[in-house]
C-alpha positions, 0 to 999 in steps of 0.5 A: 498122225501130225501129217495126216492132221495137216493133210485133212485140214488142208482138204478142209480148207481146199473144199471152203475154198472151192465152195466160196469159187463156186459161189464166185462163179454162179454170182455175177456181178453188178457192173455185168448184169447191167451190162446184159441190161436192155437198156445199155444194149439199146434195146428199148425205143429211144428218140435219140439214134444209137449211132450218134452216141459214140460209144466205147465198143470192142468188135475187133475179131483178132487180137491186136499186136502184143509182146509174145508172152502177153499174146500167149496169155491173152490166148489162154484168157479167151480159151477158158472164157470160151471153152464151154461156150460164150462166158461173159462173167468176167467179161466179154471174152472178145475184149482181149482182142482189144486190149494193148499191153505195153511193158515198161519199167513202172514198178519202181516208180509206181509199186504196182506190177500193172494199171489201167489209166483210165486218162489215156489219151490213147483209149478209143473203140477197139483199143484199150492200152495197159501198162505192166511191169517189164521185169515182171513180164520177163519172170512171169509164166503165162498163168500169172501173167494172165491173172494180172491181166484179168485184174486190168482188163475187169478195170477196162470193162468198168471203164467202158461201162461207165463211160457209155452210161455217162454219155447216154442220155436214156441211163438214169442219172442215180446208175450214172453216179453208181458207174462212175464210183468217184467215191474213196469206197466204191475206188476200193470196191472196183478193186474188189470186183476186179480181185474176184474176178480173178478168183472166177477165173481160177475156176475156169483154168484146167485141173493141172493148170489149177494144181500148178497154182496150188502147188506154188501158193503151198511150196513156192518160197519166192511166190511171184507177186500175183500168187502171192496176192492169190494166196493172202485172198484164200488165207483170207477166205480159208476159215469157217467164220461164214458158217455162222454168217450164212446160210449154205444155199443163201448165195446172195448172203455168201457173195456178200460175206465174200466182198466184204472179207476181200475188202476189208483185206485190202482197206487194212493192207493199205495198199490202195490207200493211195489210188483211192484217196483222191476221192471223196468219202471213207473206206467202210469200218475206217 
């Protein structure tokens, strides 16, 4: 009876879960839909001519030189972005051709497996450098390698959206300071869009990619360190508290309720305490 216990509350909490994906997955984000704007894709009639503006663009058709485990996963993000036609959720499946991804030992000096740095004097059109782990690449499989690399390259994506609104004199000032998110609160909420993004891409992965990834997050005693961020978001998420937070059909409402509980996952872990700290502002509920 105890093993059928555990087995019926652990489908209970694997069906909130693929709920909350879902609704991860039919409610895209801010810094997407103004992507998809007509005014960022210069649509409308401006004075001004588009090709003066040098903006940040990723048009590459194949991939840019990588380590052959960072190729592999690159592969695997554009085939599940593509598979069932252009899906630009996350973003733009075509800006994995432009991404370079350098391995180093940067985990002892900065505890993180990965970065984006958006001051990278190498940053141009069609090449966007990130840095990862040497010693986490060399343990990693390709799904958890190319989890860590959806992270990054949504911080990629947030940083060529801001940068083409700063420097387009048509985009409103008040959505040029919402882009930018110079803000204790907004570095956090980054964080929090590029962590559902990852979320939104489990959707995507294949049945027996997905199972591979349950199985390690339940059994897997030495989770590598993107699983085990994986499984601190469904532990998070897992619970019935949303029932008394929204209605079932009221996405919006849900979508909400979600960031939130992700956000307040990462101000309390204080892991980003120090990235965000150079800015201005508090964290929401500090």
């Amino acid at each position: 009876m105890g093993t059928q216990n555990k087995k019926n509350k652990r489908n209970l909490i694997t069906t909130i879960i693929i709920v909350v994906l879902l609704v991860l997955g039919f409610s895209g984000f801010y810094l997407n839909f103004t992507r998809k704007n007509k005014h960022l894709d210069n649509k409308q009639d401006i004075s001004q001519n588009e090709d003066s503006i040098d903006r940040l663009v990723c048009d590459r058709t194949t991939r840019l030189d990588n380590d052959p485990n960072i190729d592999r996963a690159l592969s695997l993000i554009y085939e599940r972005l593509t598979e069932y036609g252009e899906d630009d959720s996350l973003f733009p499946p075509q800006l994995v051709n432009c991404i370079k991804v350098e391995v180093k030992n940067i985990k002892n000096d900065t505890g993180a497996e990965g970065y984006f740095d958006e001051n990278n004097e190498n940053i141009k059109p069609n090449y966007y450098p990130i840095m990862i782990d040497d010693w986490e690449n060399f343990f990693a499989d390709d799904l958890s390698t190319a989890l860590l690399l959806v992270h990054e390259i949504t911080h990629v994506q947030q940083y060529i959206d801001s940068y083409n609104a700063s420097i387009d004199p048509n985009f409103p000032d008040y959505l040029k300071a919402a882009f930018k998110r110079e803000t204790k609160s907004g570095c956090l909420d980054n964080e929090v869009f590029a962590y559902k993004n990852q979320l939104k891409f489990i959707l995507k992965l294949k049945d027996e990619e997905k199972k591979s990834i349950d199985y390690r997050v339940l059994a897997d005693e030495n989770l590598h360190s993107q699983l085990e961020i994986l499984k601190s978001l469904k532990d998070s998420l897992a619970d019935l508290s949303i029932r008394g937070s929204c209605e079932i059909y009221d996405n919006d409402c849900i979508n909400r309720y979600i960031h939130m509980r992700i956000y307040d996952l990462l101000r309390d872990s204080g892991k980003y305490d120090e990235q965000c700290g150079v800015y201005e502002g508090s964290y929401i509920g500090e």
